[in-house]
N, C-alpha and C positions, 0 to 999 in steps of 0.2 A: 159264756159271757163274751162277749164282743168289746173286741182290742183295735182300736183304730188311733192312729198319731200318737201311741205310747200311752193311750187312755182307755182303763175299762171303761167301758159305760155301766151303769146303772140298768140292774136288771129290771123288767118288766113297767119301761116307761117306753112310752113312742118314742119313736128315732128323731122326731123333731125336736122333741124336748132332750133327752139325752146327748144328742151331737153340741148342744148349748151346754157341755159341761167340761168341752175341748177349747183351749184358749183360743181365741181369736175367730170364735163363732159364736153369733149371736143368733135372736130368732129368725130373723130376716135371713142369715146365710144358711142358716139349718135350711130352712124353705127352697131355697136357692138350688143346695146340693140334695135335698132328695127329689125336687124336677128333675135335677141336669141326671139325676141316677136314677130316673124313672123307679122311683121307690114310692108308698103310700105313707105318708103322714103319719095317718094310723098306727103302719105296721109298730108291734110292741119290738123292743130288742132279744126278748125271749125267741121270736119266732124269725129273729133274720138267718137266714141261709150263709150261708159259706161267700155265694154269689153277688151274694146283696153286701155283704160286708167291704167284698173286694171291688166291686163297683163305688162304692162310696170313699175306696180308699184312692180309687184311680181316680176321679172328678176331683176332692181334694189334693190331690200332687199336682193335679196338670194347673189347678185354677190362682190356687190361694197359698199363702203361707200362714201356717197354722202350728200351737204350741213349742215346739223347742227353736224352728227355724225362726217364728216372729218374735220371740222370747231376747234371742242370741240378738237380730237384728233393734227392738225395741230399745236393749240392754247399749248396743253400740252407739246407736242415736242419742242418748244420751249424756254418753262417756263421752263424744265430740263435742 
């Protein structure tokens, strides 16, 4: 099972559809981060590699703020 931003994903759904189950990704950014990580659409999450997990973990650090950081941030915008 594949652990990315503190989130399992869902087994045996494409990475496009499952990365839409990490807050602050929608289908458009799923699209987004499996170009920027040369990933296929398709691939199901059953069959990502080691590599593939950790490329998708590296293009979301560098690009976006996602789950607990946009969460914390969301939360503060608020609170002001």
């Amino acid at each position: 099972m594949a652990r990315i931003a503190g989130v399992d994903l869902p087994r045996n759904k494409r990475v496009r559809i499952a990365l839409t189950y990490i807050y602050g990704i929608g289908e458009a950014r799923a699209k987004q981060i499996c170009d920027y990580a040369q990933i296929p659409e398709s691939l199901r999450t059953d069959d990502m590699t080691d590599a593939h997990i950790a490329k998708i973990r590296e293009v979301m650090e560098s690009k976006w703020k996602v789950e607990g950081d946009l969460r914390r941030d969301v939360g503060l915008s608020i609170n002001d």
